[in-house]
Backbone as CSV, one residue per row, in Angstrom:
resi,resn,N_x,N_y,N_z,CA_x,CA_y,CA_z,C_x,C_y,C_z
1,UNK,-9.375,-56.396,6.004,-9.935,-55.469,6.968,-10.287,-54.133,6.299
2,UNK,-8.949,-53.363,5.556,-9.745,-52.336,4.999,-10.785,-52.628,3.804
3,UNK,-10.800,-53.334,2.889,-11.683,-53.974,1.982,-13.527,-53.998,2.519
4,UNK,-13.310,-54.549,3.800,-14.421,-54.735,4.288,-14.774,-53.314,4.788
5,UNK,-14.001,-52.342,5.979,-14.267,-50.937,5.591,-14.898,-50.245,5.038
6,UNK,-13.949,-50.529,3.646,-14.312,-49.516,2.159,-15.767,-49.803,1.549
7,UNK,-16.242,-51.365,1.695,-17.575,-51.569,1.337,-18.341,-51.514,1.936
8,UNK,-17.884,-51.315,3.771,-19.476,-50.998,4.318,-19.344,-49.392,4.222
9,UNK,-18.784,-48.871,4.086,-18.451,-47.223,4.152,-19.800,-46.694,2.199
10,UNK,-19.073,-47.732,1.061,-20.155,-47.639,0.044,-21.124,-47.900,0.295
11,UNK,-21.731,-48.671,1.140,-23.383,-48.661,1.400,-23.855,-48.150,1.869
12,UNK,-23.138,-47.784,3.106,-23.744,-46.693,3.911,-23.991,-45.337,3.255
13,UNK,-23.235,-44.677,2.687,-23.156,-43.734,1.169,-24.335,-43.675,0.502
14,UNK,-24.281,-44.607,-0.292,-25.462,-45.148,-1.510,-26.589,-45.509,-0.500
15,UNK,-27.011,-46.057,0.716,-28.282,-45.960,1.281,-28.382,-44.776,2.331
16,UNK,-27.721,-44.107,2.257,-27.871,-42.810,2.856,-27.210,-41.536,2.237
17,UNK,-28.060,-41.391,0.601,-27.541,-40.524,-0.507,-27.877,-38.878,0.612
18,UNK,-28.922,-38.956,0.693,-29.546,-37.558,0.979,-28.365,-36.764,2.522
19,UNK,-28.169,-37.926,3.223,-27.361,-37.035,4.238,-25.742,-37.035,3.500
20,UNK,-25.305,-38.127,3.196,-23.948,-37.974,2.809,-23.832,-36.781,1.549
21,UNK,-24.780,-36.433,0.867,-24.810,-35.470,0.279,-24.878,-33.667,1.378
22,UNK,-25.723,-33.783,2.074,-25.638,-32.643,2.715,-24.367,-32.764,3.694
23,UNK,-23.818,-33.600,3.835,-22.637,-33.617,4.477,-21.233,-33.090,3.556
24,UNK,-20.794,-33.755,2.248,-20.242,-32.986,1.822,-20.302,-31.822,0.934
25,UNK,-21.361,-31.342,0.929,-21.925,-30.049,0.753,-21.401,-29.200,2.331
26,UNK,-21.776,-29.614,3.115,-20.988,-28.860,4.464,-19.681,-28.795,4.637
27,UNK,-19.111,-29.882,4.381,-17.638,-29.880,4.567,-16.886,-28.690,3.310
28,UNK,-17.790,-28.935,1.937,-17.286,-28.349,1.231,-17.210,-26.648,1.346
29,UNK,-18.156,-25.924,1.861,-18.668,-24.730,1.937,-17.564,-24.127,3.251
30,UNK,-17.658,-25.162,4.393,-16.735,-24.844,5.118,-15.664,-25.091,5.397
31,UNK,-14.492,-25.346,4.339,-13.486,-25.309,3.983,-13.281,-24.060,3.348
32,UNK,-13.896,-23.835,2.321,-14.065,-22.915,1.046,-14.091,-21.104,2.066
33,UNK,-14.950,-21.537,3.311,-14.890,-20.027,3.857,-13.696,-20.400,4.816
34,UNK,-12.942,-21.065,5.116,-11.840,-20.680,6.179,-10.594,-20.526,5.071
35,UNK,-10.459,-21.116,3.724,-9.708,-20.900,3.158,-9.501,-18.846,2.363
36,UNK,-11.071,-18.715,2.022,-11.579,-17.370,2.294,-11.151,-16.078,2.851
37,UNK,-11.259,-16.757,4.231,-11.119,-15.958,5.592,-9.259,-16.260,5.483
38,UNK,-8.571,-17.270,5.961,-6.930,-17.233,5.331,-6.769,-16.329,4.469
39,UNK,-6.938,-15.832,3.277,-6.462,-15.561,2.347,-6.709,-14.259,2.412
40,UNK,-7.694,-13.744,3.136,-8.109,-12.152,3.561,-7.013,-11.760,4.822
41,UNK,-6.967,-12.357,5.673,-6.547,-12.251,6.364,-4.742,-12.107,6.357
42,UNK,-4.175,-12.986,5.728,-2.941,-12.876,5.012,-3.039,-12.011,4.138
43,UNK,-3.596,-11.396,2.886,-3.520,-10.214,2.722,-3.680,-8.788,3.428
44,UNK,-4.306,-8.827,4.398,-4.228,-7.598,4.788,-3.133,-7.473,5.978
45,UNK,-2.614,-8.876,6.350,-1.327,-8.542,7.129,-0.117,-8.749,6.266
46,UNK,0.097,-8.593,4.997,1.253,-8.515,3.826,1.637,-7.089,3.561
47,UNK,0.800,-5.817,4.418,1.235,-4.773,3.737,1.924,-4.153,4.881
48,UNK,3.366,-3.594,4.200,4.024,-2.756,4.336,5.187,-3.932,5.296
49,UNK,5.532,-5.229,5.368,6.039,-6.071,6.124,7.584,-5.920,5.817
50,UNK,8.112,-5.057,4.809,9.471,-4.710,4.657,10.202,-3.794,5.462
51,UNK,9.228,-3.233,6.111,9.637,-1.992,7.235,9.768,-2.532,8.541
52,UNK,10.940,-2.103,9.108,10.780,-2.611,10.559,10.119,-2.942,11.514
53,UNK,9.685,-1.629,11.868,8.177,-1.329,12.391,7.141,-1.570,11.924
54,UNK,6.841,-2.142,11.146,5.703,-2.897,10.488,4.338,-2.993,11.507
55,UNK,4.823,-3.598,12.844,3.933,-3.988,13.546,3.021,-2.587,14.327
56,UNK,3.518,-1.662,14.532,2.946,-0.374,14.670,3.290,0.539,13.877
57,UNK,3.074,0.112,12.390,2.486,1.058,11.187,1.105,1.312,11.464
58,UNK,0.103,2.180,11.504,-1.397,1.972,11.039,-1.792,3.461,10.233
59,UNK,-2.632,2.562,9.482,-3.004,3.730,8.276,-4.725,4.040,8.570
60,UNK,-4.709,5.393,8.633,-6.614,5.723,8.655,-7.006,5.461,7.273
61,UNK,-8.466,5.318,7.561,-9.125,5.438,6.351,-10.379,5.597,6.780
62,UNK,-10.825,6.903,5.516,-12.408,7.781,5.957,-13.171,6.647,5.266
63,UNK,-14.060,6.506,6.061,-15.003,5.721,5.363,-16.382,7.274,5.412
64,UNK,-17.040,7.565,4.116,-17.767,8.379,3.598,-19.013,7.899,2.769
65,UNK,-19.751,8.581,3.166,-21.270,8.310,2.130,-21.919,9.707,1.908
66,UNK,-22.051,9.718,0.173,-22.685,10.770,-0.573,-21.609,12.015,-0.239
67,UNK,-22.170,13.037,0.031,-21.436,14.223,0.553,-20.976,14.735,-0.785
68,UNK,-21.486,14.474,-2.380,-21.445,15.131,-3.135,-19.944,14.376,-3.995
69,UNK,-19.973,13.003,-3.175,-18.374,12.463,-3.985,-19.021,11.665,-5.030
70,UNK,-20.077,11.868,-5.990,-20.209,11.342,-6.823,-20.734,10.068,-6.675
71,UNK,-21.197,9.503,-5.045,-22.068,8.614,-4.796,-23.239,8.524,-5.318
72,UNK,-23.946,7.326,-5.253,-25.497,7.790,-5.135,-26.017,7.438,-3.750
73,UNK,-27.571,7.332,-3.333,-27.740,7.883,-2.313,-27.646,6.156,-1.305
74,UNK,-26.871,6.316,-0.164,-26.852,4.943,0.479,-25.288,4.262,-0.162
75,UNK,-24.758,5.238,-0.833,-23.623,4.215,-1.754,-22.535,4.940,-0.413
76,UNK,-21.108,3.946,0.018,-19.996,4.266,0.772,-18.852,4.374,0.007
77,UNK,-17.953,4.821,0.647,-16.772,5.121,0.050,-15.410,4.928,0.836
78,UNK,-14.284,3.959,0.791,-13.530,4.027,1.627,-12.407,4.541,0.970
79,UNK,-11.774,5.564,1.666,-10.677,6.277,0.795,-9.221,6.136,1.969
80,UNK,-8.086,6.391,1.526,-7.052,6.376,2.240,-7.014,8.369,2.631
81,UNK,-7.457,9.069,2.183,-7.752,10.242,2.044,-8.077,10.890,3.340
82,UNK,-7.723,12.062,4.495,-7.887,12.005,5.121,-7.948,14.218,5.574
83,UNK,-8.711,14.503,6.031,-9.007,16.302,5.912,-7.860,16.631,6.185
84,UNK,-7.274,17.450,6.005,-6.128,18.555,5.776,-5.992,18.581,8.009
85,UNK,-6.768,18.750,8.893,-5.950,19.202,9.852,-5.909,18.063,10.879
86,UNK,-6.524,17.084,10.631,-6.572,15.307,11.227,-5.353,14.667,12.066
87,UNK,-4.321,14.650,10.615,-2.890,14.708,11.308,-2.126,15.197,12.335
88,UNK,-2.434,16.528,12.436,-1.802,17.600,13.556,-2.882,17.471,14.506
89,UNK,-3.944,16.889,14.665,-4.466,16.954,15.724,-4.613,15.501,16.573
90,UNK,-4.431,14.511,15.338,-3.448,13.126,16.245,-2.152,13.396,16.890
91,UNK,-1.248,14.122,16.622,-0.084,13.961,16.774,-0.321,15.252,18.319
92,UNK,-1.523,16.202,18.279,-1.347,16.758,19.728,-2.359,15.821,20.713
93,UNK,-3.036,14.945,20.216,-3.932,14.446,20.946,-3.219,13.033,21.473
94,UNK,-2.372,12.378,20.570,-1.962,11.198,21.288,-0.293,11.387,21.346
95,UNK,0.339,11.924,22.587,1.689,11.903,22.261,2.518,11.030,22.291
96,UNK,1.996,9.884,22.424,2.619,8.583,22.247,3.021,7.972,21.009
97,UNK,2.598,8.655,20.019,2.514,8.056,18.494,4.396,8.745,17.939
98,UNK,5.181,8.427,17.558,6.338,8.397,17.175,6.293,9.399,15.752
99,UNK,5.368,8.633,14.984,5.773,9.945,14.036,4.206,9.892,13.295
100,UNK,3.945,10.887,13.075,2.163,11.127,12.052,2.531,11.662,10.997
101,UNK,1.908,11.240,9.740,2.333,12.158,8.412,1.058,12.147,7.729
102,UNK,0.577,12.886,7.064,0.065,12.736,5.549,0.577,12.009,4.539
103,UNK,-0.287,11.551,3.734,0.053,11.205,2.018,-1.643,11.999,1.451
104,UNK,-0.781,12.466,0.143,-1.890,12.713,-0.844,-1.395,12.048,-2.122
105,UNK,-1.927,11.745,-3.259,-1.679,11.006,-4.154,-2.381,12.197,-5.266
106,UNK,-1.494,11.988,-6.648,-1.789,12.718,-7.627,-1.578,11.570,-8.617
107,UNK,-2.314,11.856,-9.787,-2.186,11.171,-11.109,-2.144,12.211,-11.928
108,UNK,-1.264,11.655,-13.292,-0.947,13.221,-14.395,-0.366,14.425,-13.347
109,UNK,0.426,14.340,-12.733,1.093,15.273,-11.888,1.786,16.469,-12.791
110,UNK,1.352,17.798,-13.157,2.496,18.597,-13.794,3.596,18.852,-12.624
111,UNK,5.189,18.849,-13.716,5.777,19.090,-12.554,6.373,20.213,-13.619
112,UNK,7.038,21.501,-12.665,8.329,22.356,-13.431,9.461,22.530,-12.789
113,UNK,10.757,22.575,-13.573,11.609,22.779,-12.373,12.300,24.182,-12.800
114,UNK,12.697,24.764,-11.970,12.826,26.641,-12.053,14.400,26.399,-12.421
115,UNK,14.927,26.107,-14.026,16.539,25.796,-14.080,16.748,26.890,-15.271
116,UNK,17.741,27.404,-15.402,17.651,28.261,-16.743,18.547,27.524,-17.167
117,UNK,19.463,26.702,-16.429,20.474,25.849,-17.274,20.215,24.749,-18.157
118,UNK,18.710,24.360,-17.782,18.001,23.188,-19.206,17.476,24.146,-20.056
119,UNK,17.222,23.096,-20.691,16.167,23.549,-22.209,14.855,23.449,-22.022
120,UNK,13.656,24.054,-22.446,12.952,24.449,-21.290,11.971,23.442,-21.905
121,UNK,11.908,22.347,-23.121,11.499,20.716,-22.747,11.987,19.939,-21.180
122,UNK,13.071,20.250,-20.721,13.322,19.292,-19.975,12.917,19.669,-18.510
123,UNK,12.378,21.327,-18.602,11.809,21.804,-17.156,10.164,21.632,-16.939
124,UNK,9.311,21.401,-17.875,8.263,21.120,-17.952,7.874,19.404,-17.993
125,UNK,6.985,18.731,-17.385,6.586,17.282,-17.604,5.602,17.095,-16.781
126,UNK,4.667,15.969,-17.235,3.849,15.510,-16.391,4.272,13.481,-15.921
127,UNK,4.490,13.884,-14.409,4.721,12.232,-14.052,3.467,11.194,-14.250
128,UNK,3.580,10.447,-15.416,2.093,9.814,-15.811,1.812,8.833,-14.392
129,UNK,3.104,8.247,-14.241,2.993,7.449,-12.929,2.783,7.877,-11.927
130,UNK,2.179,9.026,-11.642,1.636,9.698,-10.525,2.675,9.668,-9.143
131,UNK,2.305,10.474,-8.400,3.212,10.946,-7.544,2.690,10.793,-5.602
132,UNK,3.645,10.483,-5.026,2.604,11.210,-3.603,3.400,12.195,-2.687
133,UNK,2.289,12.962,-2.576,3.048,14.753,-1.524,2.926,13.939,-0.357
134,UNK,3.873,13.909,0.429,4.075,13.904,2.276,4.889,14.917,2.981
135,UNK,5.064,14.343,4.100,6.066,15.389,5.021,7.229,14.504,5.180
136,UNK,8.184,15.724,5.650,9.533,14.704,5.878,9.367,13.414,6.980
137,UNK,8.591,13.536,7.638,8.342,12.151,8.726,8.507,10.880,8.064
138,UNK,7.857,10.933,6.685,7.738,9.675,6.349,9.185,8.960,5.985
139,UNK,9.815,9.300,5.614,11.482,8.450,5.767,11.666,7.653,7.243
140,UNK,11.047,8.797,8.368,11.274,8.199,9.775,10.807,6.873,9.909
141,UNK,8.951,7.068,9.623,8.637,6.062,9.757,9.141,4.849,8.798
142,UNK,8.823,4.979,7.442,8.712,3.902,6.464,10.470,3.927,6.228
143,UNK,11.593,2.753,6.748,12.988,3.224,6.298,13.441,1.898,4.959
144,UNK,12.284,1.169,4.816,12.814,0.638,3.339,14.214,-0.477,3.674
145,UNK,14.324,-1.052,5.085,15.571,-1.516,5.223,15.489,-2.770,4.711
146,UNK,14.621,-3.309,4.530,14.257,-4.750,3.992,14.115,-4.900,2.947
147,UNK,13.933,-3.891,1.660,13.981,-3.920,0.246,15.264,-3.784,-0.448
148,UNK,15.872,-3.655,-0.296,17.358,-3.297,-0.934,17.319,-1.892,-1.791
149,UNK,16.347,-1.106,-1.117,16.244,0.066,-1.524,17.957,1.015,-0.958
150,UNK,18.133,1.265,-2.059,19.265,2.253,-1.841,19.306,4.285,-2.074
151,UNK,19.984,4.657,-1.221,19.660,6.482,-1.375,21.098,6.495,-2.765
152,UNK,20.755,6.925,-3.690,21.932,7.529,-4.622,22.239,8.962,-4.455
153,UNK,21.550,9.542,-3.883,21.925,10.815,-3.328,20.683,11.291,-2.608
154,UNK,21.535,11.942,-1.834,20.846,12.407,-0.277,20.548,11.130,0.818
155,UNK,20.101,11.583,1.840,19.749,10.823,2.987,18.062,10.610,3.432
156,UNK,17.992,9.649,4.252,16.655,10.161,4.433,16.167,11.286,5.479
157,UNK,17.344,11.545,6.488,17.095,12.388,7.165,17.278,14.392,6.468
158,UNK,17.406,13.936,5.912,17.739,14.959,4.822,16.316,15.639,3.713
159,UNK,16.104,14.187,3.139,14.677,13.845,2.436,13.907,15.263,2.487
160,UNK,13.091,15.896,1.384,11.976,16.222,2.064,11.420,17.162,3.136
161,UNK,13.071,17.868,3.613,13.101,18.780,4.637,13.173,20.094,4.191
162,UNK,13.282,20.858,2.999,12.904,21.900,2.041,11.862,21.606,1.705
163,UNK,11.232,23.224,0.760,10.076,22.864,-0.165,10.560,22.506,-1.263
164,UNK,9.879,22.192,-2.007,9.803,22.208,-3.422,10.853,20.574,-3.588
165,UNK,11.524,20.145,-2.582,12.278,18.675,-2.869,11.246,17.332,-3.145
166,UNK,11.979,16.888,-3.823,11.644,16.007,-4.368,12.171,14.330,-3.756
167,UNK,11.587,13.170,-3.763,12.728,11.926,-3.774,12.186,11.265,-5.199
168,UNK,12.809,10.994,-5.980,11.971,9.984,-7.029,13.443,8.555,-7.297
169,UNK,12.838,7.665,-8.441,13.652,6.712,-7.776,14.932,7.288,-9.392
170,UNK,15.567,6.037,-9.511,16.890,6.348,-10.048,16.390,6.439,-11.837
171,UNK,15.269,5.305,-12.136,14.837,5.181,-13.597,14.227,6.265,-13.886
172,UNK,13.312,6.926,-12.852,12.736,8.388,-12.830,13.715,9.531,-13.533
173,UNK,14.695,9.546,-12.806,15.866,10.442,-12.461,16.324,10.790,-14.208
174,UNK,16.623,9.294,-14.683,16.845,8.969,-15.903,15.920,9.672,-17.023
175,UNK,15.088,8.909,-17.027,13.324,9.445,-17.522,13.387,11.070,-18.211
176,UNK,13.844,11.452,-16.962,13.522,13.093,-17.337,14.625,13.983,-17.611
177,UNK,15.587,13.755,-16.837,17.046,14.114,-16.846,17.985,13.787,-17.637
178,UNK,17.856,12.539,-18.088,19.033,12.010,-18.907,19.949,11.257,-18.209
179,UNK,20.579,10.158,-18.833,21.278,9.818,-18.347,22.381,10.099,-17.122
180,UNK,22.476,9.231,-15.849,23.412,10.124,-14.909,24.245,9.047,-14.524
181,UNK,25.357,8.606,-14.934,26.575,7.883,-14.802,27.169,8.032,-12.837
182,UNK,27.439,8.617,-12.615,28.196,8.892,-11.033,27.095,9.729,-9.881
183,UNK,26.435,9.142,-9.466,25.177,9.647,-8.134,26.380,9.856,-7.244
184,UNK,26.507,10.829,-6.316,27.507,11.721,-5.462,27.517,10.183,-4.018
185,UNK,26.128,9.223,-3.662,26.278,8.327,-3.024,27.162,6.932,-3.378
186,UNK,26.984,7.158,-4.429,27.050,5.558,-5.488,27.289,5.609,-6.786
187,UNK,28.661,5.306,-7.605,28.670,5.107,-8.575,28.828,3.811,-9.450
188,UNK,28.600,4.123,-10.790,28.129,2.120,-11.388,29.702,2.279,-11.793
């Protein structure tokens, strides 16, 4: 039974090259875009899925053309980048939103730190791994409970609530500082 199948299925094939050809030419193309479309789609719902709130995270983004950013003319630009008073005017315009912050991002960041107790190599540096300025909100929102991210000192409610503070992570800490055996949260 299948034998007989399989050979009327080859003739039909071989005397009907031209459609069984545009047929799996169709099947093939439309596989190829739903697998496509999956794979877009699962990436852009993979970000930020370690945070609780994950599901009402949302991030703006300016979409821009020309305006002197080094476009040419008709060229777009989508940046995570967003004008200086945007933020504060979501956060009076929709009071439903829990917490609004900025990010700005730097690369080659100089940093100094005002210590007379270092040597004044160790108060000057630039973070090659670049850095990002926010407000203290962002601990609120983003709390890292799903990474096994740990605080070695300070809190997050704490975070970020002066100027000039910093959070960087523990290899950072190392990096620039030197070795630090006993963090006041956690010691090895």
């Amino acid at each position: 039974m299948i034998k007989s199948l399989l050979i009327f299925s080859l003739r039909n094939i071989v005397k009907n090259r031209k459609n069984t050809v545009i047929n799996i030419l169709g099947l093939v193309v439309s596989l190829t875009c739903v697998l496509i479309i999956y794979h877009k789609i699962d990436f852009e719902l993979s970000f930020d899925r370690f945070h609780t709130e994950y599901e009402n995270t949302y991030r703006i983004v300016r979409h821009t053309t020309g305006m002197g950013l080094n476009l040419k003319e008709g060229e777009w630009e989508y940046t995570v980048g967003v004008f200086g008073g945007l933020p504060t005017a979501i956060k009076n315009e929709i009071p439903e939103l829990k917490e609004v912050f900025s990010i700005m991002t730097e690369e080659q960041l100089q940093v100094s730190i005002p210590d007379e107790n270092l040597p004044i190599e160790k108060t000057k540096f630039t973070v090659e791994e670049g850095a990002a300025i926010t407000e203290p909100s962002y601990f609120k929102a983003f709390d890292y409970k799903n990474t096994g991210f740990m605080w070695l000192y300070g809190s997050p409610e704490e975070s970020l609530s002066e100027p000039y503070s910093v959070v960087i992570s523990q290899h950072l800490a190392e990096k620039y500082f030197g070795e630090i055996t006993c963090w006041p949260n956690h010691c090895n």
